[in-house]
Each structure stands twice: as structure tokens, then as C-alpha cells.
C-alpha positions as CSV (number, residue, x, y, z in Angstrom):
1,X,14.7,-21.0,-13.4
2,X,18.4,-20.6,-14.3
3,X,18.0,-20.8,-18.0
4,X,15.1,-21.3,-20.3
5,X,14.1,-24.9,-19.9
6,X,11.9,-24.7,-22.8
7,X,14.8,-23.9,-25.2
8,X,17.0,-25.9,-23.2
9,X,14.9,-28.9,-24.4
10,X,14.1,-27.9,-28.0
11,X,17.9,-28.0,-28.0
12,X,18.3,-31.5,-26.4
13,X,15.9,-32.8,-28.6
14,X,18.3,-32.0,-31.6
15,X,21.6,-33.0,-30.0
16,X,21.0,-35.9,-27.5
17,X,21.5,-39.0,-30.6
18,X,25.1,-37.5,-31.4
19,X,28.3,-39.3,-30.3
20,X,29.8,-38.1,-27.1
21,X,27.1,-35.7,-26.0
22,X,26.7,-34.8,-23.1
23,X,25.3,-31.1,-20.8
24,X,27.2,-29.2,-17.9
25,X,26.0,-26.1,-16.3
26,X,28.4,-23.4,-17.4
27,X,28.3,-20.0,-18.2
28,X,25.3,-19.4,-15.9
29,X,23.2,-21.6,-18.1
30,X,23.3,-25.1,-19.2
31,X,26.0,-26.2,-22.1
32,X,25.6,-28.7,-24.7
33,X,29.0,-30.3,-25.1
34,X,29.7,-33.3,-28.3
35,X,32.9,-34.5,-27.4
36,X,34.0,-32.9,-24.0
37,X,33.9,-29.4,-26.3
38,X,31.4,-26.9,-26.1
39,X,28.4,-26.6,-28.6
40,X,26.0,-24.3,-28.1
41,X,24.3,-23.6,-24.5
42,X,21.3,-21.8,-22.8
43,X,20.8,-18.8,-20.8
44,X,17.7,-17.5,-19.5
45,X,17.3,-15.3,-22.4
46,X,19.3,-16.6,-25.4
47,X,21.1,-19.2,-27.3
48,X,24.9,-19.4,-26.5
49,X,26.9,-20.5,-30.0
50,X,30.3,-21.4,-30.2
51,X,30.9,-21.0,-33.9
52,X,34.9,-20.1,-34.1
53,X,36.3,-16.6,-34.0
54,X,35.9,-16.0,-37.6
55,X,32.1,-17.6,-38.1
56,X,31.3,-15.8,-35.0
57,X,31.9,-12.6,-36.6
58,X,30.0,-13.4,-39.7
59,X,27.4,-14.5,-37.9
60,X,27.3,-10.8,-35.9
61,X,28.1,-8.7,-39.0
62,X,25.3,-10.6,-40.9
63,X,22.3,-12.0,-39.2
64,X,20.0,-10.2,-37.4
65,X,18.9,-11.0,-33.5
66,X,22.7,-11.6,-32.6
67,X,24.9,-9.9,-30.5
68,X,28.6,-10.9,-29.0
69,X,28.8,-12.9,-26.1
70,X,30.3,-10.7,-23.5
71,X,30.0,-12.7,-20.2
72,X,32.9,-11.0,-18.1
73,X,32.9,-8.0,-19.2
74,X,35.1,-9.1,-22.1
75,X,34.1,-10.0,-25.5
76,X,34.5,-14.0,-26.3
77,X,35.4,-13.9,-29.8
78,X,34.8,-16.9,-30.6
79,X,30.7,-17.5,-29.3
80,X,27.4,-15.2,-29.9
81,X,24.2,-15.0,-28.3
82,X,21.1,-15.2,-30.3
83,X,18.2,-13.9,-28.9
84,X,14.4,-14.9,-29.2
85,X,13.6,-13.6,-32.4
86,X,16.3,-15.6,-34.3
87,X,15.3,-19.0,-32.9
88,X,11.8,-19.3,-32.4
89,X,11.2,-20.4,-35.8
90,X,12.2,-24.6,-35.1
91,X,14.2,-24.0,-38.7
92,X,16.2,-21.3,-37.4
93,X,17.0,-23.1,-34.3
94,X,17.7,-26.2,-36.5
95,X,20.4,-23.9,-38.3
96,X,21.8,-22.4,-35.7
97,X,22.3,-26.1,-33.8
98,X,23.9,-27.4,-36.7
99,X,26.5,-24.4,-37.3
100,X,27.6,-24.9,-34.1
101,X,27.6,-28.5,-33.8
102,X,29.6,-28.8,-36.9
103,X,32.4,-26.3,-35.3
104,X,32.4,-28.7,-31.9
105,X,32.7,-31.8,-34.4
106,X,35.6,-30.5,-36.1
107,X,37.6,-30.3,-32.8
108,X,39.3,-32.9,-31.4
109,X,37.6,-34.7,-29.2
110,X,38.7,-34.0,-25.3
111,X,39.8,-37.3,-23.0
112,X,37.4,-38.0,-19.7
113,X,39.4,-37.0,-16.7
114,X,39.6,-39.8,-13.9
């Protein structure tokens, strides 16, 4: 199992009505794209958010069970990784979806290649 299926589909379940989504295995996990752009994702572990460089940071100086997303050996400023304890709770996850659904949405939408 690449990435934690069960989350994987807790996740699904939230995003799968909005317009232009669509998944693609990235980052060694699965990614939840809206509109060619990356959401939020799943490792084997955690939850992948792309919040934007400055919510991102918020989100590590303030919530707990966070902690930067440092898949090459360098920092992405602009994504975190939440870990178990900050999205078992089906509200949590709920949040956490939404923040970073709302930072994919307000991006513009990205053309299908050919």
C-alpha cells in the first residue's frame, strides 16, 4: 500500500462532487487536484495540504500535529503535512479539506494538454 487508502477515501468522499476534480499519483502518494491544480494529497502517513506560502506557515506556527512538507530534502513552502492526530476527527479532516480546496479554487484553472 503506497498511501493510506482509508484516508485516501475519506478524502474522495469530500472532493469527488466539485468541478474539475480529478487524482494523480504524485508526490509518492495520491493527489487530489480541482482544476488541473493541486489540493491536498495522501501519503502513507499523513495529509499533504497545499494552502499557499503564507497559510502554510500559519498553519505550522499554530496548529498542532503539522509539520512542513520537506519531500526532497527542501522545504515546500507553500504545502504541510498533517499527521494522524490532526485528522482523525471527520471535522478536522472536513477543515483541513476545505482550507485547501478553497486555495486550489482561487487559482486559475490549468488547460488539459492534448
Amino acid at each position: 500500500m503506497p498511501y493510506n487508502e482509508e484516508l485516501a477515501e475519506r478524502v474522495r468522499k469530500l472532493l469527488i462532487r466539485r468541478k474539475n476534480f480529478s487524482e494523480r499519483k504524485m508526490f509518492g502518494g495520491i493527489c487530489f487536484m480541482l482544476g488541473g491544480n493541486m489540493c491536498c494529497g495522501v501519503t502513507k502517513k499523513n495529509l499533504m495540504l497545499r494552502l499557499g506560502k503564507q497559510k502554510a506557515e500559519k498553519a505550522l506556527k499554530e496548529e498542532p500535529f503539522t509539520k512542513e512538507m520537506n519531500f526532497t530534502g527542501k522545504s515546500i513552502k507553500s504545502m504541510i503535512y498533517v499527521e494522524k492526530g490532526g485528522y482523525q476527527k471527520e471535522e478536522d479532516l472536513k477543515a483541513w479539506v476545505k482550507k485547501a480546496a478553497s486555495f486550489a479554487a482561487s487559482l486559475p484553472v490549468k488547460k488539459k494538454k492534448d
